[in-house]
C-alpha positions as CSV (number, residue, x, y, z in Angstrom):
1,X,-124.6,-54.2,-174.9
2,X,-127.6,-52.2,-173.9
3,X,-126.4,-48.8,-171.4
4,X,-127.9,-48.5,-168.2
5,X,-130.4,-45.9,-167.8
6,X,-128.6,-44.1,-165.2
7,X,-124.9,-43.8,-164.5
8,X,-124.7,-44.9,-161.1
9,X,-126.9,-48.2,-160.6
10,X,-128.3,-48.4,-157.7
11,X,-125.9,-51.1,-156.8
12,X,-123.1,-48.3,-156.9
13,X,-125.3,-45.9,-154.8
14,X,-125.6,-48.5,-151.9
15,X,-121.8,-49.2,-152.4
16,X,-121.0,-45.7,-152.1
17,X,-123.4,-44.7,-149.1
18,X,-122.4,-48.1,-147.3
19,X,-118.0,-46.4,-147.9
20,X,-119.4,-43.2,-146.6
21,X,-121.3,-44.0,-143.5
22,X,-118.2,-46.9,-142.5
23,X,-115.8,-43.7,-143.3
24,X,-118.1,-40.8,-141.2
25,X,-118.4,-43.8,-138.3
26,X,-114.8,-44.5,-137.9
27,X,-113.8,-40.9,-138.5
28,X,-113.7,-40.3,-134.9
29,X,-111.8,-43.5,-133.5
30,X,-108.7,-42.3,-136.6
31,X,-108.5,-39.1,-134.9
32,X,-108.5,-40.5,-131.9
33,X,-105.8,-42.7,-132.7
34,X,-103.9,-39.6,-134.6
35,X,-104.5,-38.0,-131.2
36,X,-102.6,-40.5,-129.4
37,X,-99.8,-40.8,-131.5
38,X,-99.4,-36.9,-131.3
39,X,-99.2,-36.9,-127.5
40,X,-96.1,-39.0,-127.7
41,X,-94.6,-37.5,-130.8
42,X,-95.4,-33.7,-129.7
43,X,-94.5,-31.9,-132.4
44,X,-96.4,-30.8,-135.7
45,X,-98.0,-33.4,-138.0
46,X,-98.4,-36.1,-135.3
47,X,-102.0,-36.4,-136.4
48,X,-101.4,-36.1,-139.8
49,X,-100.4,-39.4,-140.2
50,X,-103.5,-41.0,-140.3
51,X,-104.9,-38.4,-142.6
52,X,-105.6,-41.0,-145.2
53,X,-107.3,-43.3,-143.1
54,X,-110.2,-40.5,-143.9
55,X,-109.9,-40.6,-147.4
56,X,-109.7,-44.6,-148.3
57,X,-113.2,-45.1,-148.5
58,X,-113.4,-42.4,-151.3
59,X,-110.5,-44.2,-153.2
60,X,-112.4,-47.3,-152.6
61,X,-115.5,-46.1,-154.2
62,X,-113.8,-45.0,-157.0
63,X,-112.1,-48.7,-157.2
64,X,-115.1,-50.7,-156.7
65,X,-117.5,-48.9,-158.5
66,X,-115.4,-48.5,-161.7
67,X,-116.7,-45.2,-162.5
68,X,-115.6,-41.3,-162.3
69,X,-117.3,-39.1,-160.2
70,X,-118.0,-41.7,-157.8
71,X,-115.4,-40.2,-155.0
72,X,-116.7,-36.7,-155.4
73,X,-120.6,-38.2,-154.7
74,X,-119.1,-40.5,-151.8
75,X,-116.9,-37.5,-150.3
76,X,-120.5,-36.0,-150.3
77,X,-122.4,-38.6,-148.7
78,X,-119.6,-39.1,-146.0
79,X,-119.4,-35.4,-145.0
80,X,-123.2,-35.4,-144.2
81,X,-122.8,-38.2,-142.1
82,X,-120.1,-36.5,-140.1
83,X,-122.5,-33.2,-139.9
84,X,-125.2,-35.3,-138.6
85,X,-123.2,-37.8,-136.3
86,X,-121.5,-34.6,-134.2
87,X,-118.4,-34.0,-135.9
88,X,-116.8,-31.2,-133.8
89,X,-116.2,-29.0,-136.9
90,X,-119.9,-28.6,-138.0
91,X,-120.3,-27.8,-141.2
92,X,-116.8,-27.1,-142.5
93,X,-116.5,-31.1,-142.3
94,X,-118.7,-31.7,-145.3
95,X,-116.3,-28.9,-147.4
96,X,-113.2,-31.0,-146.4
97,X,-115.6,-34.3,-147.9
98,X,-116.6,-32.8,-150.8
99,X,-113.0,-31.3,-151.7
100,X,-111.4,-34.8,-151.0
101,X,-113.8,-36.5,-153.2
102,X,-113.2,-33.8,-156.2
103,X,-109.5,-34.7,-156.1
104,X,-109.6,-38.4,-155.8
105,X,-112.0,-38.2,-158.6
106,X,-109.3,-35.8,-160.6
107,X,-106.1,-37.8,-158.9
108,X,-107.9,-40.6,-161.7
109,X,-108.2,-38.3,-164.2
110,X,-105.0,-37.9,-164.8
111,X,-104.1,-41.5,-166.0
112,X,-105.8,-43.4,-168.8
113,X,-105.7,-46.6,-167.0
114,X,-106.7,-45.5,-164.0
115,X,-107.2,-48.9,-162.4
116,X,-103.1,-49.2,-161.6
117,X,-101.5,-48.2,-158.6
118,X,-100.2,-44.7,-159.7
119,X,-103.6,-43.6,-159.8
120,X,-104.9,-44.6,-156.5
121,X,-101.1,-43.0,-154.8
122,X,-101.8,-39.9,-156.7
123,X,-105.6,-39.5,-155.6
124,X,-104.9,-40.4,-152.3
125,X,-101.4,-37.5,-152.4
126,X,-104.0,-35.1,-153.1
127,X,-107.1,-35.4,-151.4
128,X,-105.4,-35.5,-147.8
129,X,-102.8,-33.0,-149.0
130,X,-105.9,-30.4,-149.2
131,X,-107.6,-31.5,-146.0
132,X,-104.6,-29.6,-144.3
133,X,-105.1,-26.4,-146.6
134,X,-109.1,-26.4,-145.5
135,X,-108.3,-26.4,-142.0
136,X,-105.9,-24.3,-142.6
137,X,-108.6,-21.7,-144.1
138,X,-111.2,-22.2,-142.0
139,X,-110.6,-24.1,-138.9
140,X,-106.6,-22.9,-137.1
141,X,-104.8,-19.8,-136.1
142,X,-103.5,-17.9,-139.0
143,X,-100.7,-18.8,-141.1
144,X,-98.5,-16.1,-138.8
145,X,-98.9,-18.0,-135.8
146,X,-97.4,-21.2,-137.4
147,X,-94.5,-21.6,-139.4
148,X,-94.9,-21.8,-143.2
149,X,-92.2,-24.6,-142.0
150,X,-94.7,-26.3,-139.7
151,X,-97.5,-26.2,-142.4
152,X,-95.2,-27.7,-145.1
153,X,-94.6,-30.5,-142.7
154,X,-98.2,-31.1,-142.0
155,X,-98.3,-30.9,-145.9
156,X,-95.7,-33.3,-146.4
157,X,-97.2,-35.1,-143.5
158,X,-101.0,-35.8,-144.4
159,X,-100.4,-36.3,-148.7
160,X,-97.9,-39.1,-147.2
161,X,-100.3,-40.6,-145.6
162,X,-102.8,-40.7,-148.5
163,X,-100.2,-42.2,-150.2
164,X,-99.7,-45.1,-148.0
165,X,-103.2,-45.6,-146.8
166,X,-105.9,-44.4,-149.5
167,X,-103.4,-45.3,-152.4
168,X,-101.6,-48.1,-151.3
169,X,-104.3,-49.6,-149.1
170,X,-107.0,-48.5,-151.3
171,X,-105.6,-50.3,-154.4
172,X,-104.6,-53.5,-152.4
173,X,-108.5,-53.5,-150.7
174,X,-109.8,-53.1,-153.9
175,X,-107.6,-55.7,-156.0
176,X,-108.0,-58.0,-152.6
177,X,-112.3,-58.0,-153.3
178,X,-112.5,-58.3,-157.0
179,X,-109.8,-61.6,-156.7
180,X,-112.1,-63.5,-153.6
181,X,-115.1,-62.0,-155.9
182,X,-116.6,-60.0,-153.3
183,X,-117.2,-57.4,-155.6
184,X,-117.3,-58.2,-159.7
185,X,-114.6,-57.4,-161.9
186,X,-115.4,-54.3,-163.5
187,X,-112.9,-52.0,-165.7
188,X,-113.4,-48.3,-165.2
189,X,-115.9,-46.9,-166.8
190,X,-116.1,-43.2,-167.7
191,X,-118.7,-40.1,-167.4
192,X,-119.9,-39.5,-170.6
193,X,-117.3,-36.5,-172.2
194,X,-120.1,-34.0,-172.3
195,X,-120.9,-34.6,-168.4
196,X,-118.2,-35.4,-166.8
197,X,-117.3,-31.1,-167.2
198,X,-120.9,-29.9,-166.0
199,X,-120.6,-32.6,-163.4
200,X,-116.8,-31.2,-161.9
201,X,-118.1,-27.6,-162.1
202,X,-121.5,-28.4,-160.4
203,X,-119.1,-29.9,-157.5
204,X,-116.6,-26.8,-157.8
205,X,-119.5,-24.3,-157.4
206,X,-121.0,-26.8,-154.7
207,X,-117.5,-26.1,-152.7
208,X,-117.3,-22.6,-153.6
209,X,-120.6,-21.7,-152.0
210,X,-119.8,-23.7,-148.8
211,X,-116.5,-22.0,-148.6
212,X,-117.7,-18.3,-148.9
213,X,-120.6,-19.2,-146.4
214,X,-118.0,-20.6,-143.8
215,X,-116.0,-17.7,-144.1
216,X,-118.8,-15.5,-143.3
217,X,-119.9,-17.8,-140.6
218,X,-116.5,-18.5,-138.8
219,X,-115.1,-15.3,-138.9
220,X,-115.0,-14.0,-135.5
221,X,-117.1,-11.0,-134.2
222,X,-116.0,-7.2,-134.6
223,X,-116.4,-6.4,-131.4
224,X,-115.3,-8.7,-128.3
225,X,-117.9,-8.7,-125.3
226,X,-115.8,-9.1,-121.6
227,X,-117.9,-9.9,-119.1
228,X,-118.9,-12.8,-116.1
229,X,-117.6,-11.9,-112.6
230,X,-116.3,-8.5,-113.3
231,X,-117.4,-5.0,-112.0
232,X,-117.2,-2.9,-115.1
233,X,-118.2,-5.1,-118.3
234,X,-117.5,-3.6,-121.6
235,X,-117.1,-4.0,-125.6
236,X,-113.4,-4.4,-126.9
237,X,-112.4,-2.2,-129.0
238,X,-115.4,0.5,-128.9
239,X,-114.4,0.8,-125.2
240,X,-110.7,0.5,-123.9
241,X,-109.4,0.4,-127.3
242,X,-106.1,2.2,-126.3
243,X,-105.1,-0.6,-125.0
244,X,-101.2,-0.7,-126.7
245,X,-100.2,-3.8,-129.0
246,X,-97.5,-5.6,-128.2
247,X,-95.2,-8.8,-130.0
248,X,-94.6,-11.3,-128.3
249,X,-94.2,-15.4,-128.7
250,X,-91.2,-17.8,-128.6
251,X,-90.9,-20.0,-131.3
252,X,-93.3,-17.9,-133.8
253,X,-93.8,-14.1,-133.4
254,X,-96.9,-12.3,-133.0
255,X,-98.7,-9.2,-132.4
256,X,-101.6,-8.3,-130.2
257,X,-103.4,-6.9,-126.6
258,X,-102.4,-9.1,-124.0
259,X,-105.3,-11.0,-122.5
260,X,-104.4,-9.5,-119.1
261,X,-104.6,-6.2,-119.6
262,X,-108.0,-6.6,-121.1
263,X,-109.1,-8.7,-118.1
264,X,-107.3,-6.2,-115.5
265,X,-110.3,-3.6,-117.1
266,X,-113.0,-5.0,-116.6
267,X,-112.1,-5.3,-113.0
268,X,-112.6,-9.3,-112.4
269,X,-114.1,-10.4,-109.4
270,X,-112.7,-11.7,-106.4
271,X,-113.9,-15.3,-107.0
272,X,-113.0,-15.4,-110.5
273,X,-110.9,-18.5,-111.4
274,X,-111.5,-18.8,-115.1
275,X,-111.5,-16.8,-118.3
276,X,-114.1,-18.9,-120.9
277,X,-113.2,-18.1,-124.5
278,X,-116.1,-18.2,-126.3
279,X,-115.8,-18.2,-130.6
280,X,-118.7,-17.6,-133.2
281,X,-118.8,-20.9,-134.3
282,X,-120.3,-22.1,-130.9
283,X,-116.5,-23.6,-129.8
284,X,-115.8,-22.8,-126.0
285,X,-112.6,-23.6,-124.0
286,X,-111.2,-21.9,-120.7
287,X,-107.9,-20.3,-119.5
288,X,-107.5,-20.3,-115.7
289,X,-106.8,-16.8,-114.3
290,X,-103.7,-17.7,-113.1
291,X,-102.3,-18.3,-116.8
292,X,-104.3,-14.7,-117.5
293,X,-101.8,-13.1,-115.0
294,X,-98.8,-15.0,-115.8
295,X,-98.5,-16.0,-119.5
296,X,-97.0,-13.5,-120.9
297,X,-97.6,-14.0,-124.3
298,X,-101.4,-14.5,-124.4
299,X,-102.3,-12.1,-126.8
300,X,-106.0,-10.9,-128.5
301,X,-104.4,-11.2,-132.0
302,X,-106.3,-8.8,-134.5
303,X,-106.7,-10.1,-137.7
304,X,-108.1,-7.2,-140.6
305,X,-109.3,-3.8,-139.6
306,X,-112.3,-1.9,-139.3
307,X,-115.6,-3.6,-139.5
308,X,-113.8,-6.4,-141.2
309,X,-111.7,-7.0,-137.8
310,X,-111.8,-10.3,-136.0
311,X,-110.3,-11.9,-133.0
312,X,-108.2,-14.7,-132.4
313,X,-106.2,-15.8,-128.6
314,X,-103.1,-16.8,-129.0
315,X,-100.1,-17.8,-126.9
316,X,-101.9,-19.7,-124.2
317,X,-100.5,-22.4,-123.1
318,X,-103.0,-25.5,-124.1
319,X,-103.6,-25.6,-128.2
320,X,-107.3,-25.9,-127.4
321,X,-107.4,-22.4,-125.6
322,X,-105.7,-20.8,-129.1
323,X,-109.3,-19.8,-130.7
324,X,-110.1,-18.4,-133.8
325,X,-112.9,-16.3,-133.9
326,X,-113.5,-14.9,-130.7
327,X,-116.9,-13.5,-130.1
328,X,-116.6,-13.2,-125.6
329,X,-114.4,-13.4,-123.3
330,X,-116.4,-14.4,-119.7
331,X,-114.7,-14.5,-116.3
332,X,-116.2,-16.9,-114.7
333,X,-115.8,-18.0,-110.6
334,X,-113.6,-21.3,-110.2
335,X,-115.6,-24.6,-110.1
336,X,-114.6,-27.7,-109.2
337,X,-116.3,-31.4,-108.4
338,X,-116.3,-33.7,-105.5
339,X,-115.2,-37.1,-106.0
340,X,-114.9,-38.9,-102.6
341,X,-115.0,-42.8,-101.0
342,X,-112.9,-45.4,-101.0
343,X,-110.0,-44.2,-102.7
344,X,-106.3,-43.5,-101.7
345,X,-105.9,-40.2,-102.5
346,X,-109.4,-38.3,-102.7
347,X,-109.9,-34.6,-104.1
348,X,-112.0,-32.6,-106.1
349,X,-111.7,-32.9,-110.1
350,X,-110.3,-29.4,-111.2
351,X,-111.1,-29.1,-115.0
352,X,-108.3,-26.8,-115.1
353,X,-105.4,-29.1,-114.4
354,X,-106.8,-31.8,-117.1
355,X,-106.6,-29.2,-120.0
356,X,-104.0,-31.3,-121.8
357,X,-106.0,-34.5,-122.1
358,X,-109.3,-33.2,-123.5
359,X,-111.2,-33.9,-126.4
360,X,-114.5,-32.4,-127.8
361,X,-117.8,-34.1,-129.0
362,X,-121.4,-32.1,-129.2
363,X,-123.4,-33.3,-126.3
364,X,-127.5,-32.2,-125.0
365,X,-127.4,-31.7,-121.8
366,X,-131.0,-30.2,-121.5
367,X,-130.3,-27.0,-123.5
368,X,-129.8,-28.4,-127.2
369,X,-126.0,-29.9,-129.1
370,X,-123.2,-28.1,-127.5
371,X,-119.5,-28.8,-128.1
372,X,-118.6,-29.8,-125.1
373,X,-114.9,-30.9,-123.5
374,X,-114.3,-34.3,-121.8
375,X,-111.6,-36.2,-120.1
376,X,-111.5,-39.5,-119.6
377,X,-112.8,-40.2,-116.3
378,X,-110.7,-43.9,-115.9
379,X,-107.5,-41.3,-115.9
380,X,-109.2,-38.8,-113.2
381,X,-110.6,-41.9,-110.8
382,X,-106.6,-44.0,-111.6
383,X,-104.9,-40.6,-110.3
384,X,-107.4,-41.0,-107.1
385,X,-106.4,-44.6,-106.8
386,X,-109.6,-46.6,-105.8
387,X,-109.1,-49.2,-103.1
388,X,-109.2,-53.1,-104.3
389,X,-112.1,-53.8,-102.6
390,X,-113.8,-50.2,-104.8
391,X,-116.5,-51.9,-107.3
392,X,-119.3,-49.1,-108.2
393,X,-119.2,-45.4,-109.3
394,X,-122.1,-43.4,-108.4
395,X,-122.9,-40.0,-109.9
396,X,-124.7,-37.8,-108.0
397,X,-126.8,-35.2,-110.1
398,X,-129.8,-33.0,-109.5
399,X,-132.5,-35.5,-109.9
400,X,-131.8,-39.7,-109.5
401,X,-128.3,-40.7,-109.1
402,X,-127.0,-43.0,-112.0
403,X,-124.6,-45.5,-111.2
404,X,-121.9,-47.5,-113.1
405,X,-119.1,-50.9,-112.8
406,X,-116.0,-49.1,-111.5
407,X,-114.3,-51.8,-113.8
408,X,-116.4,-50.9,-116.8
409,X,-115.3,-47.2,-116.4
410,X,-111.8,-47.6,-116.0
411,X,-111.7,-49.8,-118.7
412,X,-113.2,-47.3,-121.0
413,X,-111.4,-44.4,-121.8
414,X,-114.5,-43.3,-124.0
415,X,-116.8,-42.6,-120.9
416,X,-115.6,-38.8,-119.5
417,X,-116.5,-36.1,-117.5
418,X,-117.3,-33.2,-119.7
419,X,-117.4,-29.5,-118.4
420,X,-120.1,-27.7,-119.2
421,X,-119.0,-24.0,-119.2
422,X,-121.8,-21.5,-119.1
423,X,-122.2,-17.7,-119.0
424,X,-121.8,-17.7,-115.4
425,X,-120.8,-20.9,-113.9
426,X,-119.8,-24.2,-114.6
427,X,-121.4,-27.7,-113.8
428,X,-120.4,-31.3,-115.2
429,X,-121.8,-33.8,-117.2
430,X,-120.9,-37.6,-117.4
431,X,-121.1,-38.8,-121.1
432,X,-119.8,-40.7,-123.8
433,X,-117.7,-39.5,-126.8
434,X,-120.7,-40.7,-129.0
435,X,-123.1,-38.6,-127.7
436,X,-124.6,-40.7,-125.5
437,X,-125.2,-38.8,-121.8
438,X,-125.0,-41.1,-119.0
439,X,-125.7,-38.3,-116.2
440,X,-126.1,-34.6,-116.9
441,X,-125.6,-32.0,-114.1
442,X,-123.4,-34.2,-112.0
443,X,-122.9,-32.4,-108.2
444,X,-120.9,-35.1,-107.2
445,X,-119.1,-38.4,-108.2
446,X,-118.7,-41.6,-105.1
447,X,-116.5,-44.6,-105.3
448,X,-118.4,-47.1,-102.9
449,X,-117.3,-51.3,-102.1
């Protein structure tokens, strides 16, 4: 029988691009779903367990395609899709993609029929096993501020996971198509022996550069800018750098300046109301000044020395205020937003007592993508407990007010009000976890019969 031109047909390439985009698209509802089943579990590796749900498609590709190399190409095409659909971690989402796909690819490597179960349980072990090691690298506190403990359960965690849902699942999918003959019967076919090497060290090198750029990239600045509502600004460490060290922590010990005495010298304002954390891969998230008085153990963790020093907070109270990175820390006054009519019980939406139930996207508001932090807003109006006869939302916003079913919203947990914190205030937004902005610059919100 006569070869094909070209390795992958272009019957595979659709295939594969079709597994990437369905895997970048549904990215976002799995972690939302691992985020759910980590408020109720509350301890490491609650979202770990739907780690695999990330990596099926690529164990898929590999299945239905027949052929090697095709997870590391679909791990590829997937990653860019995240990138470009607003995956909160930016670029470091392709590296996780492209080192998943690598190890699926080598998980079937490793057996010489590699259309059996084994094969798709190992490939599916691996690939999520090293999506907690990336993360690990690039994305969390350091390894000090977590237990090796707590890592080898998110380990243990996210490779069972691939296991049950990119090996398990992926091998039933895939045995499920070719026997309805969705997809033709195809035995694996292999790279060509004097590719398949060139091919896994193109990928390798491919990872290797991404890695040493994002380490560049998301370390954190040398020098930490305080600033905002204060009366004496300044540059941590080049001024105040006497500040002592101290250890502190419950569970997990660690070393740094705490956050207060840093704060307490710059001589915050009497307005302030929030400290905005501000890291160098454009992530934001805010510590209310109370916390900043009363938490003892937030720190500004060194990590390194010299001109190779970076900053990380650690201690505070909400996971999303622990930031890696830190580039400015800006006191900022308190803000909150109006949300009045026919309810039971109306007040003001205070951003700071909703820490625990946000989520991030990248929104444009007017000033270009910014990862921004939502609530729901069906959670913020059910606490406020609309009246029966309640059926509108209006947001009020600099220029035309926009205006919404109040059962549509509290229906849809994906529509949120997102805080947009700035250098020296902070306003609202009313948007979508998709991207989609519904009203920008929201002054006020009204619940009107």
């Amino acid at each position: 029988m006569k070869q094909n031109r070209y390795y992958f047909s272009t019957r595979d390439l659709l295939l594969m691009a079709a597994l990437a985009a369905l895997g970048g698209v549904t990215s976002t509802y799995v972690s939302a779903a691992g985020r759910v089943v980590q408020s109720f579990v509350g301890v490491p590796g609650g979202m770990q367990w739907a780690a695999g749900l990330h990596v099926l498609w690529l164990t898929l590709a590999v299945g239905l395609t027949g052929k090697q190399g095709a997870g590391t190409v679909t791990g590829i095409i997937k990653g860019i899709v995240e990138l470009l659909t607003g995956n909160p971690h930016g670029l470091l989402v392709v590296l996780v993609d492209v080192v998943a796909g690598v190890l699926v690819d080598v998980g079937f490597l490793a057996f010489r029929d590699k259309d059996r179960l084994p094969g798709y349980l190992l490939a599916g072990g691996l690939s999520t096993f090293s999506n907690v090691i990336i993360f690990q690298l690039f994305a969390v506190l350091p390894a000090d501020i977590l237990s090796y403990g707590a890592i080898l359960l998110l380990c243990i965690v996210a490779a069972l996971s691939g296991v049950v849902f990119a090996g398990v699942l992926g091998y039933t999918l895939t045995r499920t198509l070719r026997r309805t003959g969705v997809v033709k019967d195809r035995p694996v076919q292999p790279m060509r022996h004097h590719v398949y090497p060139f091919f896994l060290i193109g990928i390798v090198l491919l990872a290797g550069i991404l890695g040493i750029y994002l380490h560049g990239e998301l370390r954190g600045a040398t020098e930490i800018s305080i600033a905002g509502a204060v009366d004496a600004p300044y540059a941590y460490p080049k001024e105040h750098g006497d500040l002592p060290t101290i250890t502190a922590g419950e569970a997990t010990r660690y070393s740094g300046v705490p956050v207060r005495e840093l704060i307490a010298r710059a001589q915050p304002q009497s307005d302030a109301g929030l400290l905005l954390v501000q890291a160098t891969d454009g992530y934001a998230f805010f510590i209310s000044m109370q916390e900043v008085q009363e938490n003892d153990n937030l720190l500004l963790a060194s990590q390194g020395k010299g001109d190779k020093a970076s900053y990380d907070i650690v201690g505070a109270e909400s996971p999303k205020a622990q930031v890696r990175g830190v580039s400015r820390l800006t006191v900022i006054p308190a803000a909150t937003l109006e949300i009045t009519g026919a309810l039971g019980k109306p007040a003001p939406f205070n951003p700071d007592g909703w820490q625990s139930e946000m989520d991030s996207t990248a929104l444009d508001v007017g000033n270009g993508p910014q990862k921004l932090q939502g609530m729901p807003l069906a959670n913020v109006l059910k606490a406020l407990e609309p009246s029966e006869e309640a059926t509108t939302v209006i947001f009020h916003t600099d220029g035309e007010s926009v205006s919404l079913s109040l059962d549509e919203v509290l229906r849809d947990e994906e529509t949120r009000i997102f805080t947009i914190l700035d250098a020296d205030r902070i306003t609202f937004a009313v948007a979508k976890m998709d991207g989609t902005v519904i009203a920008p610059h929201v002054t006020g919100i009204e619940v009107v019969q």
